[in-house]
C-alpha positions in Angstrom: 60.7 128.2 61.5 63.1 125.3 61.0 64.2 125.7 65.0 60.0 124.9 65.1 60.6 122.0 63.0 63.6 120.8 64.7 62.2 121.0 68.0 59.1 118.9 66.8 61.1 116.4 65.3 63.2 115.7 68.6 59.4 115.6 70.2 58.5 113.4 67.8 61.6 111.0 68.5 60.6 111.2 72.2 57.3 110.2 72.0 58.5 107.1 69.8 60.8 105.9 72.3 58.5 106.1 75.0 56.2 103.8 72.0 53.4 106.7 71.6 53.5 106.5 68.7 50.0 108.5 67.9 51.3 111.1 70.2 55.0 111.3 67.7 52.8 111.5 64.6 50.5 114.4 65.7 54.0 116.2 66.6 54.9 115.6 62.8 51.7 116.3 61.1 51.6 119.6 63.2 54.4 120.8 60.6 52.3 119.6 57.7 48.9 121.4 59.1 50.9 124.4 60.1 48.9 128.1 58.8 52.7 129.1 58.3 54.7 127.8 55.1 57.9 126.0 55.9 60.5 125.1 53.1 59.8 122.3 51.1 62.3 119.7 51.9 61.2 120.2 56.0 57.9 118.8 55.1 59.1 116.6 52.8 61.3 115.3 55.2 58.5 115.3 57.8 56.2 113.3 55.7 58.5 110.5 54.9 59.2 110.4 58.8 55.2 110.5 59.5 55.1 107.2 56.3 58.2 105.4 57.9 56.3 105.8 61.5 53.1 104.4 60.4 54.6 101.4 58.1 56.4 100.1 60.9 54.4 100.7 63.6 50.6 100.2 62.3 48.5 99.0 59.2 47.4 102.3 58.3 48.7 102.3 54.8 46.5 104.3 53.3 47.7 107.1 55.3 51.1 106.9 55.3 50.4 106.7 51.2 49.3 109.5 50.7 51.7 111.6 52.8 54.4 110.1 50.6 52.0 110.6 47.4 52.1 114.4 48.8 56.0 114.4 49.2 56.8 112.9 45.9 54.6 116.1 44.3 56.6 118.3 46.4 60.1 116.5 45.5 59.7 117.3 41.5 60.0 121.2 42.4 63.7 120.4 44.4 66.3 120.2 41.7 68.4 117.8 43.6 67.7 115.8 47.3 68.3 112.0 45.4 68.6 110.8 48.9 65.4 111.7 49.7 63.8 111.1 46.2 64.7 107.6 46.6 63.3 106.9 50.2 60.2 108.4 49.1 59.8 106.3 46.2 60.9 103.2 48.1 58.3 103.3 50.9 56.0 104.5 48.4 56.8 101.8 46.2 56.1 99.6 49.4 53.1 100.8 50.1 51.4 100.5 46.8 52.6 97.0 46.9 50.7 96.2 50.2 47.5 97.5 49.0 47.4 95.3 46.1 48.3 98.3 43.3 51.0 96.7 41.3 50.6 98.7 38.2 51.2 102.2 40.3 53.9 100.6 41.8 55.6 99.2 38.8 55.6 102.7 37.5 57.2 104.7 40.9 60.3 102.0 40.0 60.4 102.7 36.9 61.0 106.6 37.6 62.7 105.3 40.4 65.6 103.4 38.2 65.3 106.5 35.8 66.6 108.6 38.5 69.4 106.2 39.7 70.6 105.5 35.6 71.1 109.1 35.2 72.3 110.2 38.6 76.1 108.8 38.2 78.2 105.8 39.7 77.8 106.4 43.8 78.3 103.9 45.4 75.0 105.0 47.7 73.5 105.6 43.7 74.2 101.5 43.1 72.3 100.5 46.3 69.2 102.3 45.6 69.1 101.2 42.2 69.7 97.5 43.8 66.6 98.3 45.9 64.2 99.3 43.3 65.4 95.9 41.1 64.4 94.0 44.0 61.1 95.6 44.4 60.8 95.7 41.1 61.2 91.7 40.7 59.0 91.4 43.2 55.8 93.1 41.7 56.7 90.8 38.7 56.4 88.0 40.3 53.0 89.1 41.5 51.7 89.3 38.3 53.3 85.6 37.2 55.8 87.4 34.9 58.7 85.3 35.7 60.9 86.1 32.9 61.1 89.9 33.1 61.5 89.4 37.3 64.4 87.3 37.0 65.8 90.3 34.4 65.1 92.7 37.0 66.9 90.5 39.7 69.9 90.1 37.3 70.4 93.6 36.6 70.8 94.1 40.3 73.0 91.5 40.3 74.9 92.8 38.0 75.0 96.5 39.9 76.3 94.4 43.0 79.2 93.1 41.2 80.4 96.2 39.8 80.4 97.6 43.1 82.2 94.5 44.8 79.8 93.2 46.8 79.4 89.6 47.2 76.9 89.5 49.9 74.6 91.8 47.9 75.5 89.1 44.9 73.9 86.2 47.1 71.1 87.8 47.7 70.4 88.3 43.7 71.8 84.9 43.2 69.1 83.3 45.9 66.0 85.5 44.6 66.9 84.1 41.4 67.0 80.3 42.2 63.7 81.2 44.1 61.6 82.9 40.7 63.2 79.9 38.9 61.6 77.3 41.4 58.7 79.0 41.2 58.2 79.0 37.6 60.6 75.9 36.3 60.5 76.0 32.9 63.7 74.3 32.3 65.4 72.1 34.2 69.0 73.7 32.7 68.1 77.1 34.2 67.0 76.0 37.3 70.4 73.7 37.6 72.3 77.1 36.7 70.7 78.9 39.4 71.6 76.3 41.8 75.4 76.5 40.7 75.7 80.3 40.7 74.1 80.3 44.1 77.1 77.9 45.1 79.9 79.6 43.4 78.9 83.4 44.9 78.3 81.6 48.7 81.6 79.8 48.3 83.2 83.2 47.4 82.2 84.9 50.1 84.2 84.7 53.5 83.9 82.1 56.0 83.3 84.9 58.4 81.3 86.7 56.3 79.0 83.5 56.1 78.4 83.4 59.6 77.0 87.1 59.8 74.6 86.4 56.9 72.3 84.2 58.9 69.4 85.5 56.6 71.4 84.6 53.9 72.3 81.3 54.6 68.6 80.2 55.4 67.2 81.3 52.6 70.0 79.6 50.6 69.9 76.3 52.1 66.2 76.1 52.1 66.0 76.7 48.6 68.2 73.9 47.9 66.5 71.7 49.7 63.3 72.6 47.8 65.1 71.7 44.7 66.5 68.9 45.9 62.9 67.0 46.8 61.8 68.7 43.5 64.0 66.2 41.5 63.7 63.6 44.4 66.9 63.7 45.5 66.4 63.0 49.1 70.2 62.2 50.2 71.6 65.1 48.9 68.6 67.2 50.7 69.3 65.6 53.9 72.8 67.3 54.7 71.0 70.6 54.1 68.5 70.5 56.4 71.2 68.9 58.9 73.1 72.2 58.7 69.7 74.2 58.8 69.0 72.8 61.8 72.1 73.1 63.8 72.1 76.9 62.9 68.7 77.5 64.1 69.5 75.6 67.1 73.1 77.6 67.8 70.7 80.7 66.8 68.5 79.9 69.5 71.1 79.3 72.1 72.4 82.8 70.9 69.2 84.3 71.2 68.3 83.2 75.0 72.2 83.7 76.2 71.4 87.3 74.8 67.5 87.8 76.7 69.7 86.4 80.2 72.6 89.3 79.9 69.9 91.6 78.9 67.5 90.8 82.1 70.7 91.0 84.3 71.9 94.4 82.7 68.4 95.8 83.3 68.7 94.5 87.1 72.0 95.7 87.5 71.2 99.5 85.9 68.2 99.3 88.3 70.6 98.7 91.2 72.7 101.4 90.1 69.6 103.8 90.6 69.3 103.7 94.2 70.9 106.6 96.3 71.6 104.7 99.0 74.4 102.4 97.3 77.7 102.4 98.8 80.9 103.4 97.0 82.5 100.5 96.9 79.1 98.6 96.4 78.4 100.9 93.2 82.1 100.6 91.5 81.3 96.7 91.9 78.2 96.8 90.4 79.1 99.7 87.4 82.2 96.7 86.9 80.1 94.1 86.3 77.7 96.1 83.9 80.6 97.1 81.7 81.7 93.6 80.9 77.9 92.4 80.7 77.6 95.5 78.2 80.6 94.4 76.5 79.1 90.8 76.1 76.6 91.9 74.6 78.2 94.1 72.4 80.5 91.4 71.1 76.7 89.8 69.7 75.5 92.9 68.1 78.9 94.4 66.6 77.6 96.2 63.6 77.6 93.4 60.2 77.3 94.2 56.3 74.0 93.6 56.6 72.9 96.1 59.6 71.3 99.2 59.7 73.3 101.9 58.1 72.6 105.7 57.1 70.5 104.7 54.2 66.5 104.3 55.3 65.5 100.8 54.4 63.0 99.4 52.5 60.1 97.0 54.8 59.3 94.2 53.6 56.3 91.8 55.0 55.4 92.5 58.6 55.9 96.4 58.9 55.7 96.0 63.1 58.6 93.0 63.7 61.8 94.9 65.8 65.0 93.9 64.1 65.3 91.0 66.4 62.9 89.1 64.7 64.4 89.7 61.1 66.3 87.5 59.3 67.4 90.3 56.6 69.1 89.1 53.0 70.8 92.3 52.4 72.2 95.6 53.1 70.8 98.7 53.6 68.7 100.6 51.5 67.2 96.3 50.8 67.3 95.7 54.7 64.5 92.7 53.6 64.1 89.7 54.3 62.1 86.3 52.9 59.8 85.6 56.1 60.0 86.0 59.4 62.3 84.1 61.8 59.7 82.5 63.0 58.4 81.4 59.8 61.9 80.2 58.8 61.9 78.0 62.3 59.0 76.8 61.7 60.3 75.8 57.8 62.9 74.3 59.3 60.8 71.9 61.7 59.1 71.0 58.4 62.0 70.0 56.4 62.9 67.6 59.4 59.7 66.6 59.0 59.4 65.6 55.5 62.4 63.8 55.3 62.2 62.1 58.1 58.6 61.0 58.6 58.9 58.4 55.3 61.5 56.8 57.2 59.4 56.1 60.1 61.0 58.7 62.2 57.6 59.3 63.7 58.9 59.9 67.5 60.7 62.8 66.4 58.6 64.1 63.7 55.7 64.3 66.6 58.1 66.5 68.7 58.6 69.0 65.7 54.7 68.9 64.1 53.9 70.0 67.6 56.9 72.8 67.6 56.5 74.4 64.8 52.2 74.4 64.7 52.9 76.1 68.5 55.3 78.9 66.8 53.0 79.4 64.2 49.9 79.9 66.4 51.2 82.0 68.3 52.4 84.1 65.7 48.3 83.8 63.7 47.6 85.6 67.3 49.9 88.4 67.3 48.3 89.0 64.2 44.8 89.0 65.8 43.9 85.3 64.3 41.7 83.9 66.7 38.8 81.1 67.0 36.0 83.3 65.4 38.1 85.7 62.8 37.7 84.6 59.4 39.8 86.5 55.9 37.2 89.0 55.1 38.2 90.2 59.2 41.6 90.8 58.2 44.0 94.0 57.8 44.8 93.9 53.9 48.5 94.5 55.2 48.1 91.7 57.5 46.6 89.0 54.2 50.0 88.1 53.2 51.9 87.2 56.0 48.4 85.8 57.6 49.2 83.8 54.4 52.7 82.6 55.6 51.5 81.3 58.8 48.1 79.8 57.9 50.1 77.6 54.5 52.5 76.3 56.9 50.3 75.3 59.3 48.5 73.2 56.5 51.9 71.6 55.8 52.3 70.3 59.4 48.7 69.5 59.5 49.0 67.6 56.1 52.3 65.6 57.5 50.5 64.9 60.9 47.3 63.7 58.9 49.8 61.2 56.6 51.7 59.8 59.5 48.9 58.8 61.7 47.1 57.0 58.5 50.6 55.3 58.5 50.6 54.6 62.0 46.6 53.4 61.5 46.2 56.2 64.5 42.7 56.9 62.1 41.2 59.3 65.2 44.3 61.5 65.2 43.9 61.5 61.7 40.4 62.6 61.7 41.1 65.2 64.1 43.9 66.5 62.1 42.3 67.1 58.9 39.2 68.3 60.2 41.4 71.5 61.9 42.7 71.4 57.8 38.5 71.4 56.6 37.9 74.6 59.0 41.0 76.4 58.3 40.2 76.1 54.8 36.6 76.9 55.4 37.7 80.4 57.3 40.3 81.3 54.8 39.0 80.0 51.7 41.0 82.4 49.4 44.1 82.4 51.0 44.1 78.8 51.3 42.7 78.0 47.7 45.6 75.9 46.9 45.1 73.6 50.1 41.2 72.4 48.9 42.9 70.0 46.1 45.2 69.0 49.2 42.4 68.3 51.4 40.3 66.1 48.9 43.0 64.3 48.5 43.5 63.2 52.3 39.9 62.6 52.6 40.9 59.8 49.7 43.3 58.8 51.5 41.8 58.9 54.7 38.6 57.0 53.3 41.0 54.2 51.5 42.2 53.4 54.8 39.3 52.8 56.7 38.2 50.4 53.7 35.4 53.0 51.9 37.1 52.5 48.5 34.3 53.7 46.8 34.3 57.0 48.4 38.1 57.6 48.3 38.3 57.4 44.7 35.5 60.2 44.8 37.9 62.1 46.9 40.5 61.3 44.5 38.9 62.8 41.3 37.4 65.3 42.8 41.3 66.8 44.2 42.2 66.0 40.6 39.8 68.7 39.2 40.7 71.0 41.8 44.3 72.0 40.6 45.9 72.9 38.0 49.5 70.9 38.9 50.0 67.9 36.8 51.9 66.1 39.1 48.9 66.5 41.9 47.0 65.1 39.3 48.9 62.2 38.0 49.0 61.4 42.0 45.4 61.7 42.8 44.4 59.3 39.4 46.7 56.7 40.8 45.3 56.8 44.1 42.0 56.6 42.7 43.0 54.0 40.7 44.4 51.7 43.6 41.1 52.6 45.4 39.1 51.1 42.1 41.7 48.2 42.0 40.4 47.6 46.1 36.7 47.5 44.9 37.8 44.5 42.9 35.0 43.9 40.4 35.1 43.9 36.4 33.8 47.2 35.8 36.4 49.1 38.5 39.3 47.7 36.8 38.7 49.2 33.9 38.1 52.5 35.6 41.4 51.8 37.1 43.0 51.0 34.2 41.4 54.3 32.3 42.7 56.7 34.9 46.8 55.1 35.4 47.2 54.7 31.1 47.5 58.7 30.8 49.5 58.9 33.6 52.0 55.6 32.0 52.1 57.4 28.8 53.6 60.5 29.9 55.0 59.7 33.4 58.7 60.5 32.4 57.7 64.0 31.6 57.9 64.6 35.3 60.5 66.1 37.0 62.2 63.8 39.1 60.2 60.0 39.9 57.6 61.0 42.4 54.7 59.9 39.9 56.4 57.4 38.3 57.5 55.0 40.8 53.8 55.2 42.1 52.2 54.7 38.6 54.5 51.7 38.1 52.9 50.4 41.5 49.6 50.7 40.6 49.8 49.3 37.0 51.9 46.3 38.4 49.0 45.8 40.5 47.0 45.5 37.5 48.7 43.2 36.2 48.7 41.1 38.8 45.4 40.9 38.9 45.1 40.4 35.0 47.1 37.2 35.5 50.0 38.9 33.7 52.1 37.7 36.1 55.9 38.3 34.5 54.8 41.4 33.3 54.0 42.9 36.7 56.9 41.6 38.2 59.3 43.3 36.1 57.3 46.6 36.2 57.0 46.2 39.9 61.2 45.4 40.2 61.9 48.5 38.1 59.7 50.7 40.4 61.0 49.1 43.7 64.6 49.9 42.3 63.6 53.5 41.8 61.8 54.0 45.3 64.4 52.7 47.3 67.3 54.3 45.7 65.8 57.8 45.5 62.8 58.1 47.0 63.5 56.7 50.6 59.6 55.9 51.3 59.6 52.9 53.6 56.0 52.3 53.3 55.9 52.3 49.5 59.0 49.8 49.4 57.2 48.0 52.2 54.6 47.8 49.7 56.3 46.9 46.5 57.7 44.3 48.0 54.8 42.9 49.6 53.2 42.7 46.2 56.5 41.2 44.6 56.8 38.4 47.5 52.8 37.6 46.7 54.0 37.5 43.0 57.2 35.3 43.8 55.0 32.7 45.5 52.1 32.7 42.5 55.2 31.9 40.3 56.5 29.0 42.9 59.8 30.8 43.9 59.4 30.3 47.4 63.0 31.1 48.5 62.5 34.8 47.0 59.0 35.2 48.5 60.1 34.6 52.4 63.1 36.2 51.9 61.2 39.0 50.2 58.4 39.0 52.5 60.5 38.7 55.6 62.2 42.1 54.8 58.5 43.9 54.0 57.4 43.1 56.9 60.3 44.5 59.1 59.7 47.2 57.2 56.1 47.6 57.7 57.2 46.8 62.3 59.7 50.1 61.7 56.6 52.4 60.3 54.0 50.3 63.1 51.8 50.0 59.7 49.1 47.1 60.7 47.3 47.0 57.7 50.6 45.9 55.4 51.7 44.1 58.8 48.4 41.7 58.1 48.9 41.7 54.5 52.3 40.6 54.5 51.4 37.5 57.8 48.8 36.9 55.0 51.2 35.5 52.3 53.6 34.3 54.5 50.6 31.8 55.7 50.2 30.8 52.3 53.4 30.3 51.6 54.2 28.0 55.2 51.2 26.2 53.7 52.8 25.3 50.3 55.7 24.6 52.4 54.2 22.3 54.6 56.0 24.0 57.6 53.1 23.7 59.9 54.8 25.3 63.2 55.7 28.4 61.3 52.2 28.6 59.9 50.4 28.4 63.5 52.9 30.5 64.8 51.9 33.3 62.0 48.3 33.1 62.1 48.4 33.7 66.2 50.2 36.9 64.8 48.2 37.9 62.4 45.0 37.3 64.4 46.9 39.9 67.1 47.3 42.0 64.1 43.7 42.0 63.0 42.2 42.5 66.4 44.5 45.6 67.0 43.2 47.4 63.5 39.7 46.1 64.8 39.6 48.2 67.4 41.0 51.4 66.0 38.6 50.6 62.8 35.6 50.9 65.5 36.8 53.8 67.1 37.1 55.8 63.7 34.0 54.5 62.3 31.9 55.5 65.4 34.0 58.8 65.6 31.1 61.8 64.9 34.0 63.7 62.3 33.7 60.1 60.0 31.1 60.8 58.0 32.0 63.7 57.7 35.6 63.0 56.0 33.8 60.3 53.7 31.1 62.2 52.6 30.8 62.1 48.7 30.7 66.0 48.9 32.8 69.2 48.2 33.6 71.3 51.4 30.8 74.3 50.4 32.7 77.6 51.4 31.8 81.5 51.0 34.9 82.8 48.4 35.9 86.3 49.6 37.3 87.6 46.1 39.1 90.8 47.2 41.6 88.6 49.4 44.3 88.4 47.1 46.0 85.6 48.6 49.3 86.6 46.3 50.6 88.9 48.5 54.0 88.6 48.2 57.8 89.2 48.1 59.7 86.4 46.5 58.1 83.9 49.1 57.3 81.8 50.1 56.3 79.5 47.6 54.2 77.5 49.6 52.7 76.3 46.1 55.5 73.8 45.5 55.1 70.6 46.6 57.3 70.3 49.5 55.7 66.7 50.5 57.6 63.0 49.7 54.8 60.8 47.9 52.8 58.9 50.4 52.6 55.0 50.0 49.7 54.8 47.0 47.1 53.6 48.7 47.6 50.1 50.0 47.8 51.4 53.5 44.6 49.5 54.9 43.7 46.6 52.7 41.3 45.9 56.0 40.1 42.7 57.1 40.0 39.3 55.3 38.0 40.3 52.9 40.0 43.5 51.8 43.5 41.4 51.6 41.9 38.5 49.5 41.3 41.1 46.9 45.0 42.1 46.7 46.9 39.1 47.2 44.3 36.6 45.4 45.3 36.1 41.9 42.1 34.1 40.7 40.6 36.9 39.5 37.9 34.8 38.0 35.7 37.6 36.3 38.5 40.1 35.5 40.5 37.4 33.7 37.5 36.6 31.5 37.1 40.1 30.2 40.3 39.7 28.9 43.5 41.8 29.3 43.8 45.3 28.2 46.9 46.9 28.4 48.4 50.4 28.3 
């Protein structure tokens, strides 16, 4: 009977190759369905090939489950097979994790590290018992227990140095740094993670580095989401320099390696003919060999490629090894997200540190790169115009998941830099793709409708309907649960109140930015309080506390420009500060001031603060009594105004404008059973990735709009009297 088996296996293997895979399957389960008894470990050994077939080739999890469910039973009557044991409980393990059973699958690791603890010191014994710590972590992290996944993570890491292996080290050491991002619970820890991450990549060799591309993406990514974490943007900017020259070396790699590919296919075809002369064929067979040897010389076997030990998949069961960025060695073989994925991160880093510096040429070229590699990738996974989340695969939720979150991270970067640009249309059109991704993935995208409101704010402030973005505002406030998306949203909302300009919205204003001052060095890093020190300078300003402002305002300018980078904000502050240096007759400072603001505000082609700043230069060439300079700036400013005229009627008449403004929650049916945290250790799409926006003084519109912020006879606000925080 095993000469049966045998000969069915190699079938099986045949029909795979040729990609049948149904066909290599029904060869398999013959042995299982078979009237005659073969040995145990042949069908055990044939189920695990039947689960290994349909993990990587289909979403028919439930299947391969319970073959493996069936060869675990089998297993406990073999006294021995621990190769086998752990492969089965591996892609069992894997499977109950991409149905959603965490509890089941907590408990197959559990046995699982039971078996490697008492099995002896191997060194193939230490790499399963890595594996099932990974895993391990990993359903931990599901269920928000951060503490015992980083234990999980640190006993592998501690397995990986006993057996010498630094690469296995980094891996531990990354997925570490990444629970610890995730959860932040202490600054100290986090900075820890960061350092041993460092110390174990250092350690490994130069060359070494180079064959752990996986590696080194994950790593440098992660530092770069904890360097915007604590707002340190210079010290993020060389990562994402060094991220982006290996993706684009990785690239070239990739197509020089499709182009000797195409040709060795050509030339094998070539050498099929029977009609080839002698001489002809040597030629050709010559050339193969050193196009064969090329490519050899890009695929010579690394520490982190495929090896006797069967791995363990991780995400997308159907990618071919091409597409992988894998972390570590076999039996691990994962990896974080797809290459693709990671591209597309990387187009996004670019993006979010260089769009505040009015980079937007560029940032253009890579919204539009990496929202092309991520649709295509929604339609390999059979997201098209009319599927919605309760269409989808469960296997296929989470990395659905991956795609559809980072396409509401370009979306939300190309919706902030056309408000920037006062391109309001393109802004529309960009969060109205955001409103009906949302609207078709509601669960999956849960943490995107806070986001959302609070561009409709922002979008609303901009076209001048204050009233309405502070609605916006509040409502993306109740919407979340961060407290640093909160603090945000109550200062935009404040600023939008401040805009209204009477009495009663001051005092709004000033009720929603004093929590925020009281506690806004709780934060981590200054995102929220540079901006609240904005907004309560402005209040100030228009309390007639003139001295007072300008010293909050100074302190907050510092702090923006020296860690923050946002050129609009500083184009802002300083707009406000050169209003506040002429109220307080230092003319000198104000043009000088002024001058530089609106440079700034030219660099980011941001007309609204362009007319806001041509307004209080007027004012100052008429205190000045320099009468050409003040003709010379109104023609300009009346340029100015007519420009965000016209893009003003064009949003306003737009049919998706009312739409946006409307003082209403986006109404959506919640599909429960989507659990939308379907995941390995990524990607934390959660986080914050984003550098603050200016806080609202993008569009202080027409005359009207910019005698409210730079007039500082607040007649009925100063009679009420000044309240302070």
């Amino acid at each position: 009977m095993e000469a049966v088996a045998e000969g069915l296996w190699g079938l099986a293997d045949y029909q795979e190759q040729k990609g049948e895979i149904g066909k290599a399957v029904k060869c398999l389960e013959a042995i299982c369905q078979s009237d005659v008894s073969f040995f145990p470990i042949v069908e055990v050994k044939t189920r695990l090939r039947i689960a290994t077939l349909l993990l990587k080739h289909s979403h028919n999890v439930n299947h391969a489950k319970a073959h493996l469910e069936r060869a675990q039973l089998l297993l406990k009557s073999i006294p021995s097979c621990f190769d086998l044991k752990c492969r089965a409980y591996s892609l069992l393990s894997q499977c109950y994790h991409l149905v959603g059973s965490i509890v089941p699958q907590k408990q197959v690791l559990h046995k699982a590290l039971d078996l490697t603890a008492s099995t002896g010191y191997d060194l193939a014994v230490k790499l399963w018992s890595c594996n099932f710590n990974s895993q391990l972590a990993n359903a931990l992290i599901i269920e928000g227990d951060y503490q015992s996944s980083i234990a999980a993570l640190d006993a592998g890491y501690v397995c990986a140095t006993h057996i010498g292996y630094p690469e296995l080290q980094m891996f531990f050491a990354t997925c570490m740094l990444h629970v610890h991002l995730m959860h932040w619970d202490d600054e100290n820890s986090v900075e820890r993670a960061v350092a041993r991450c460092d110390e174990v990549w250092e350690f490994l060799d130069p060359h070494k580095r180079q064959q752990c591309l996986g590696l080194l993406f994950y790593n440098e990514l992660l530092h770069i989401f904890y360097r915007l974490r604590i707002c340190d943007y210079k010290n993020a900017a060389p990562h994402v320099e060094r991220l982006d020259a290996a993706m684009k070396a990785d690239l070239k790699k990739t197509q020089h390696v499709q182009l000797l590919t195409k040709e060795f296919d050509a030339l094998t075809d070539s050498l099929s003919r029977s009609d080839l002369h002698h001489r002809e064929r040597l030629a050709l067979s010559e050339k193969q060999s050193q196009i064969q040897h090329q490519l050899s010389s890009f695929t010579t076997l690394t520490s982190t490629s495929k090896g006797t030990l069967e791995p363990a998949y991780f995400g997308n069961m159907r990618r071919t090894d091409g597409d992988k960025l894998e972390l570590a060695p076999p039996p691990i073989d994962g990896e974080w997200v797809p290459k693709s994925a990671v591209y597309a991160l990387v187009d996004l880093m670019v993006v979010v540190l260089s769009r505040p510096k009015g980079n937007f040429k560029d940032c253009g070229k890579r919204i539009q790169s990496g929202m092309h590699t991520i649709e295509e990738e929604l339609l390999k996974l059979g997201i098209t115009d009319g599927v919605r989340e309760v269409n989808l695969q469960h296997s296929a939720i989470w990395m659905a998941g991956v795609y559809l979150m980072l396409l509401m991270q370009f979306l939300e970067n190309k919706v902030a830099m056309e408000l920037t640009r006062s391109e309001f249309v393109e802004a529309q059109e960009a969060l109205v793709q955001m409103k009906n991704w949302f609207i078709r993935f509601p669960t999956i995208l849960l943490t995107c409708e806070s986001i959302i409101e609070m561009l409709r704010g922002q979008y609303a402030h901009s076209v001048g309907c204050f009233s309405e973005a502070a609605f916006h505002f509040i409502e993306a406030v109740k919407l979340t649960e961060s407290k640093s998306m909160q603090a945000l949203c109550q200062i935009y909302a404040a600023v939008s109140y401040i805009c209204i300009g009477d009495s009663e919205s001051s005092t709004q204003a000033l009720d929603l930015i004093g929590p925020v001052y009281r506690m806004m060095d709780s934060f981590v890093g200054v995102r929220e309080k540079t901006s609240c020190l904005f907004a309560y300078g402005l209040l100030l300003m228009k309390q007639q506390d003139l001295q007072e402002a300008r010293n909050r305002l100074a302190k907050g300018l510092q702090m923006t420009h020296n860690q923050l980078g946002n050129l609009q904000l500083v184009s802002q502050y300083l707009t406000i500060l050169g209003s506040l240096a002429l109220a307080l007759h230092d003319a000198g400072q104000a043009r000088e001031i002024l001058r530089s603001s609106l440079t700034l505000a030219k660099k980011l082609s941001d007309i609204p603060t362009q007319i806001w700043v041509l307004s209080v230069l007027t004012a100052l060439y008429q205190e000045l009594g320099e009468k050409g300079s003040e003709m010379e700036n109104v023609e300009f400013q009346k340029n100015r105004m007519d420009a965000l005229q016209q893009k003003l009627v064009d949003a306003l008449s737009s049919i998706h404008h009312l739409e946006l403004i409307d003082t209403v929650k986006i109404e959506v049916q919640q599909f429960h059973e989507v659990n939308s945290n379907r995941s390995t250790l990524g990607p934390s799409m959660s986080v914050n990735l984003d550098i603050p926006e200016s806080v609202g003084l993008s569009a202080p519109l027409p005359a009207h709009s910019i005698s409210r912020l730079v007039d500082l006879d607040m007649g009925n606000i100063g009679r009420r009297g000044k309240r302070k925080i």
